[in-house]
N, C-alpha and C positions, 0 to 999 in steps of 0.2 A: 203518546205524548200528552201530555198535561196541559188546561186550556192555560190560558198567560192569564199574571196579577197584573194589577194597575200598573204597576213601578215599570215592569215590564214592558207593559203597554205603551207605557211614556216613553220610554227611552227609544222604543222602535218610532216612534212617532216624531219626535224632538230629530231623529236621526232622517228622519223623511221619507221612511217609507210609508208604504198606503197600505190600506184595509180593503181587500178586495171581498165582494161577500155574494152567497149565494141565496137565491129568490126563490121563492112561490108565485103567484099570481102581484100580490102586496104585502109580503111580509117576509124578511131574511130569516133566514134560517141555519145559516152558516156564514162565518167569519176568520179569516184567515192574515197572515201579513205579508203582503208579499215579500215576492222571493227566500222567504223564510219558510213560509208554510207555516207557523203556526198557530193555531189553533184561538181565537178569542171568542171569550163567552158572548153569544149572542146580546145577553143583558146587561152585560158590559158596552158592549158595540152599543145596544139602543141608549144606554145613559151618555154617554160623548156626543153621541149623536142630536140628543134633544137638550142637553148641556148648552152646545156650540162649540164643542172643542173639536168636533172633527165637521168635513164640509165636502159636496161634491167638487172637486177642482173644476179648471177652463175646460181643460179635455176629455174628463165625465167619466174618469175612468178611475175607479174608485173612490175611496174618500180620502183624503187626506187632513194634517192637523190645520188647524183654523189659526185664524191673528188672535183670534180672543185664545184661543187652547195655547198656542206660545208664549201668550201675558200668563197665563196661572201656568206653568211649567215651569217658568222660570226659577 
């Protein structure tokens, strides 16, 4: 499977699923969506990430999109 484009990215994200991702000591290494499985470029994941457009939620379990990421979605 092919990692995912931005658009793609959006629209999983817009829809509300999360980015669940896999660790080293301090650094991800894998990026996934859930329940989908697929596949997001790491360096993708770090640009959203230091963006604002994705965020650890309440429950700490993965990232989800951000209020700022829902204003530029729009």
């Amino acid at each position: 499977m092919n990692p995912l484009d931005a658009e793609t990215l959006n629209s999983r994200l817009k829809a509300g699923h999360r980015l669940l991702v896999t660790r080293t000591k301090d650094q991800v290494v894998a990026c996934e969506v859930e329940f989908f499985g697929e596949s997001v470029p790491v360096a993708l994941f770090n640009t959203y990430l230091a963006n604002g457009m994705i965020e650890v939620p309440k429950d700490g379990l993965g990232y989800k999109i951000s209020s700022e990421g829902k204003k530029r979605l729009k």
